[in-house]
C-alpha positions as CSV (number, residue, x, y, z in Angstrom):
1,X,-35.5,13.2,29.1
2,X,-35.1,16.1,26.6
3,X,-32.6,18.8,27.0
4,X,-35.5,21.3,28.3
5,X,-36.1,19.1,30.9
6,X,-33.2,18.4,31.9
7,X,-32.0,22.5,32.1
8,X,-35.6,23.1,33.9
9,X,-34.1,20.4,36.4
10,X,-30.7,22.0,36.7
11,X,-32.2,25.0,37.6
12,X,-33.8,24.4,40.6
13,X,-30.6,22.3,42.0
14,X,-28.3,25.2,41.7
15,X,-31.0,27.7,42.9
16,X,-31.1,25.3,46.3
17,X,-27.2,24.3,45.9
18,X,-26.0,27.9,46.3
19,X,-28.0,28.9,49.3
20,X,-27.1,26.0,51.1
21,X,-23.8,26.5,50.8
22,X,-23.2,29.9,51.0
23,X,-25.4,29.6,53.9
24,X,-23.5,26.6,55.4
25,X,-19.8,28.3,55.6
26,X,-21.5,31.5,56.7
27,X,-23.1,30.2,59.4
28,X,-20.0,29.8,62.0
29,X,-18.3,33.0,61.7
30,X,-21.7,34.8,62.2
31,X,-23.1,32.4,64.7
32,X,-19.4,32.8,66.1
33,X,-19.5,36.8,66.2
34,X,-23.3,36.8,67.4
35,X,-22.3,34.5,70.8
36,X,-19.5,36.6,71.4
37,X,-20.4,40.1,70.6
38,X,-24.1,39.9,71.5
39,X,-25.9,38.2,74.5
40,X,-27.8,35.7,71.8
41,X,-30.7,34.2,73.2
42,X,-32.7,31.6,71.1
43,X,-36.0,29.9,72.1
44,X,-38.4,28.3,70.9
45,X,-36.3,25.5,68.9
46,X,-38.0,22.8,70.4
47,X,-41.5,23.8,68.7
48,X,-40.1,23.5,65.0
49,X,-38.3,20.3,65.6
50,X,-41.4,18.3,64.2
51,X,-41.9,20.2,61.3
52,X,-44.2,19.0,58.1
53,X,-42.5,20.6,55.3
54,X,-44.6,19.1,52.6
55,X,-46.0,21.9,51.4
56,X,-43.0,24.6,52.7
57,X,-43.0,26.4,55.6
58,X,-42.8,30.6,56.1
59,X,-41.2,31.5,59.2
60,X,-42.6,35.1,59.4
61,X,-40.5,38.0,61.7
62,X,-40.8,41.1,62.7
63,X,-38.2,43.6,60.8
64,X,-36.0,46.2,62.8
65,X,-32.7,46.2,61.5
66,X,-31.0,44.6,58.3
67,X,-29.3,42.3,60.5
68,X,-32.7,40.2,61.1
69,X,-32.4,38.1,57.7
70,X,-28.6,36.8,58.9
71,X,-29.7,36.9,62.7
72,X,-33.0,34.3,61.6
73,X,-30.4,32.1,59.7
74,X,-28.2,31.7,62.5
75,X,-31.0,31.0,64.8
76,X,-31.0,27.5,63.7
77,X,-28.6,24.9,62.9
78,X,-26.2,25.1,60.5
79,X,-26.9,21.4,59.3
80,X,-31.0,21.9,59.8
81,X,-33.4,19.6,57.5
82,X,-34.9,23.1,56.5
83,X,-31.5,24.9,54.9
84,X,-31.5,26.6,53.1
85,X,-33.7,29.5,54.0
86,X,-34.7,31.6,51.2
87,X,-35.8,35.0,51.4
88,X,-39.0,37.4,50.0
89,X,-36.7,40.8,49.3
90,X,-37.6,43.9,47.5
91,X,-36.4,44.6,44.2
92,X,-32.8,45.4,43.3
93,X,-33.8,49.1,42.6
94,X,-35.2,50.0,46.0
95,X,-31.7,49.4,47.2
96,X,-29.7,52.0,45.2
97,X,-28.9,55.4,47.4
98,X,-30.8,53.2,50.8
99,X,-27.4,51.6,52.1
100,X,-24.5,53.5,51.5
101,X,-21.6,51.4,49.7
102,X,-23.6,48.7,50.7
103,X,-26.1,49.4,47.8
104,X,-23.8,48.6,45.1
105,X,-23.9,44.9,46.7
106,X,-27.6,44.7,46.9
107,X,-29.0,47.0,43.6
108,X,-27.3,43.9,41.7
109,X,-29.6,41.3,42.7
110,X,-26.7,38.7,42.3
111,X,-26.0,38.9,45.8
112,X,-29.4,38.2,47.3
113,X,-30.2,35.7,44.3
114,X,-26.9,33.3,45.5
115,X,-28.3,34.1,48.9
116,X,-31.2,32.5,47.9
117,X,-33.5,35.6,48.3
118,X,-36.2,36.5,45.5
119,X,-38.2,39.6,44.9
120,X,-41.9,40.5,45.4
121,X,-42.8,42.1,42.4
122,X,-44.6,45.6,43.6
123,X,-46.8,48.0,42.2
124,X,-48.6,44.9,40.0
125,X,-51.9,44.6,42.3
126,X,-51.7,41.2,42.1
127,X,-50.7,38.7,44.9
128,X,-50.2,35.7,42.1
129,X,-47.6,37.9,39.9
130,X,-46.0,39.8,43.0
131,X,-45.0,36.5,45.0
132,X,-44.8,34.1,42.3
133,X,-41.2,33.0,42.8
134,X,-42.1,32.3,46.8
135,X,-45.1,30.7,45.9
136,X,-42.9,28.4,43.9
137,X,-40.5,27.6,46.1
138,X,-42.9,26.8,49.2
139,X,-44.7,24.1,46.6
140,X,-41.2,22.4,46.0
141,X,-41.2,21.9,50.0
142,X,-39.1,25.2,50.5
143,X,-38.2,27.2,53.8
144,X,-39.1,30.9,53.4
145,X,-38.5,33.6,55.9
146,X,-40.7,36.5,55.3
147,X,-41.1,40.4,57.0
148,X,-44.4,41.2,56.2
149,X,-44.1,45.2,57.6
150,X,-42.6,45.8,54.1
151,X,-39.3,47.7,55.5
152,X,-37.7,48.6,58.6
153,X,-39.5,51.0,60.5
154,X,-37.7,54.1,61.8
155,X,-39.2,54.1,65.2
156,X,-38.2,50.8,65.9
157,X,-42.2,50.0,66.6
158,X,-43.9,47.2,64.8
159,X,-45.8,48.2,61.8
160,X,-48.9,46.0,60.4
161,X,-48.4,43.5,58.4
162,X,-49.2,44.0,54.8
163,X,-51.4,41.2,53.5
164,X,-49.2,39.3,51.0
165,X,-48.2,36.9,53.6
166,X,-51.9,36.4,53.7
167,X,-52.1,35.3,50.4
168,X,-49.2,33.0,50.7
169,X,-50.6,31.2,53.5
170,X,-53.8,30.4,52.0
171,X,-52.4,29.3,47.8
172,X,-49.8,27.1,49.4
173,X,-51.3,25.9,52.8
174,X,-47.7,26.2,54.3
175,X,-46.9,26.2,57.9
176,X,-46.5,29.3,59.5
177,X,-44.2,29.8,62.4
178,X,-44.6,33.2,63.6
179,X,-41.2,34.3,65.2
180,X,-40.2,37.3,67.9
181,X,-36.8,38.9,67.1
182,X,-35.9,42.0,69.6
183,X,-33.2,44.0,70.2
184,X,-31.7,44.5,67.0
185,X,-33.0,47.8,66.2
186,X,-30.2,50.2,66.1
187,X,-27.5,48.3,66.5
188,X,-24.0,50.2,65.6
189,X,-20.8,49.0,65.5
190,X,-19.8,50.7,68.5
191,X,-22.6,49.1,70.7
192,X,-21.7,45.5,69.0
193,X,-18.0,45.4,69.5
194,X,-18.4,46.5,72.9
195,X,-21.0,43.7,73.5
196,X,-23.8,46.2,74.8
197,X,-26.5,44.7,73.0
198,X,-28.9,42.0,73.9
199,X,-30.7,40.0,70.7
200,X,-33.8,37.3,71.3
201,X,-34.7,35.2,68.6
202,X,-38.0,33.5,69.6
203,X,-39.9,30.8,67.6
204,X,-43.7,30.2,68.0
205,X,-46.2,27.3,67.5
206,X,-46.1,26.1,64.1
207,X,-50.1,26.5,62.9
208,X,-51.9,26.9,59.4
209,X,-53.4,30.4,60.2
210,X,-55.6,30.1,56.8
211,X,-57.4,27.0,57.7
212,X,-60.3,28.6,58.3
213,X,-60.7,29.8,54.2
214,X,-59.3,26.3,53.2
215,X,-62.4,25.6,51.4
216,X,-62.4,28.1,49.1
217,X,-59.8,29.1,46.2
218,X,-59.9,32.6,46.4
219,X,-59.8,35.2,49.1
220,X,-60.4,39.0,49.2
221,X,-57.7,41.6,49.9
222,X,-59.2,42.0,53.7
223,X,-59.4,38.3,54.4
224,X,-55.5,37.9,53.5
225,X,-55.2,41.3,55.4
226,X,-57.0,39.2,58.7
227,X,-54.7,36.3,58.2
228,X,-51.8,38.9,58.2
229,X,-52.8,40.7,61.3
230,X,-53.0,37.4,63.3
231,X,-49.9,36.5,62.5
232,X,-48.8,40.0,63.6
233,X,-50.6,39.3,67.3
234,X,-49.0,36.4,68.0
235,X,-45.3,37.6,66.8
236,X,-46.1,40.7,69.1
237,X,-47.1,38.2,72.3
238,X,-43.7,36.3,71.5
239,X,-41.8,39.9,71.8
C-alpha cells in the first residue's frame, strides 16, 4: 500500500472516529438533561431496528429549533449500529452575527466538522457539487440526518422541503426514514429548567421514496422537488 493510500484510509477513520466519540460521551449528560428537564417521548424505535444500511441511510426531520440535531441524536442509543450520525449543515459563514457568542463556535467549522457535520455547498446550482461530501458518506454505509426546510422557520410552521434531499435519495438509493420532532420550537431556558416543555421525537417507516425514478440516472429539479414534498407529507402525518 503506498503512502497515498494509506493517508486516504486514515482519513475517513478519524472522520468516523471523532463523531462517534464525541457523540458517545455526549450522549448521557444530554439524554440525562432531556428525561429530566423535558417530558421526552420517543417512538417509533421499533421501525428502524431492521435497518439495511448498505447504501446509508438519511433520517430526514423537520427543523424548529437548534436543539433538533442534539435532540435526533439522543433519540437513539448511545451504542446504536448506526453512530455516528453525521450532519448536512450550512456553511461556516451563515453562522457569524445568527447565534450570538454561540457563532464564534459554529463560524469555525471545527466544531461541526468533529461533530461530524459537513456543509452543502450553496449558491453552486448544482445538486452533485452542493452535497458532495453527504453523498460520500451515505456510499460508505453512513447515517445522515438531514432538515430539508433549509433553516428554522420563525413561525414555528413547517416550510417545504427544498429538493436536495431529493437528489440524495435518488444518486445513493439510501433509506429514508422520515421523522416527526415537535415541541422544540421556542424553547428558553426558563421554560426548560422549569420542565414546562413537552418534546416528541417520532420515527416513520423506513422506504426508498425514489424508487419510482430508479431506472433512470438523472432527474429534473421538479422530480427531486416531488421526492422532497413526499417526504414532507409523511413527516407532517407523524407530527
Amino acid at each position: 500500500m503506498t503512502a497515498k493510500e494509506k493517508k486516504e484510509l486514515l482519513i475517513p477513520v478519524l472522520y468516523y472516529l471523532f463523531p462517534y466519540i464525541l457523540q458517545l460521551f455526549a450522549w448521557f449528560p444530554t439524554r440525562a438533561a432531556f428525561e429530566f428537564f423535558l417530558r421526552f417521548d420517543v417512538r417509533g424505535l421499533k421501525n428502524i431496528k431492521r435497518l439495511d444500511r448498505r447504501k446509508g441511510v438519511i433520517f430526514v426531520a423537520n427543523h424548529a429549533d437548534e436543539l433538533d440535531p442534539i435532540i435526533l441524536r439522543a433519540a437513539l442509543s448511545p451504542f446504536s449500529r448506526l453512530a455516528p450520525m453525521f450532519y448536512a449543515a450550512d456553511e461556516p459563514r451563515f453562522f457569524k452575527k445568527k447565534f450570538g457568542w454561540r457563532s464564534f463556535l459554529y463560524s469555525s467549522g471545527i466544531f461541526f466538522k468533529l461533530w461530524g457535520a459537513y456543509s452543502v455547498y450553496t449558491g453552486l446550482h448544482d445538486f452533485e457539487k452542493s452535497l458532495i461530501n453527504h453523498v460520500r458518506l451515505l456510499q460508505r454505509g453512513r447515517l445522515l440526518a438531514y432538515f430539508p426546510e433549509g433553516g428554522i422557520p420563525r413561525d414555528g410552521q413547517m416550510r417545504k422541503g427544498k429538493p436536495g434531499i431529493g437528489y440524495l435519495a435518488h444518486k445513493t438509493g439510501a433509506v429514508v426514514v422520515p421523522v416527526g420532532i415537535c415541541g422544540t420550537f421556542q424553547i428558553s431556558s426558563h421554560s426548560f429548567f422549569s420542565r414546562q416543555n413537552t418534546v416528541r421525537v417520532v420515527f416513520g417507516k423506513p422506504q426508498h421514496y425514489a424508487s419510482a425514478y430508479a431506472d433512470l440516472a438523472t432527474l429534473s429539479t421538479d422530480d427531486y422537488q416531488r421526492i422532497s414534498d413526499n417526504i414532507m407529507k409523511d413527516i407532517e402525518k407523524l407530527m
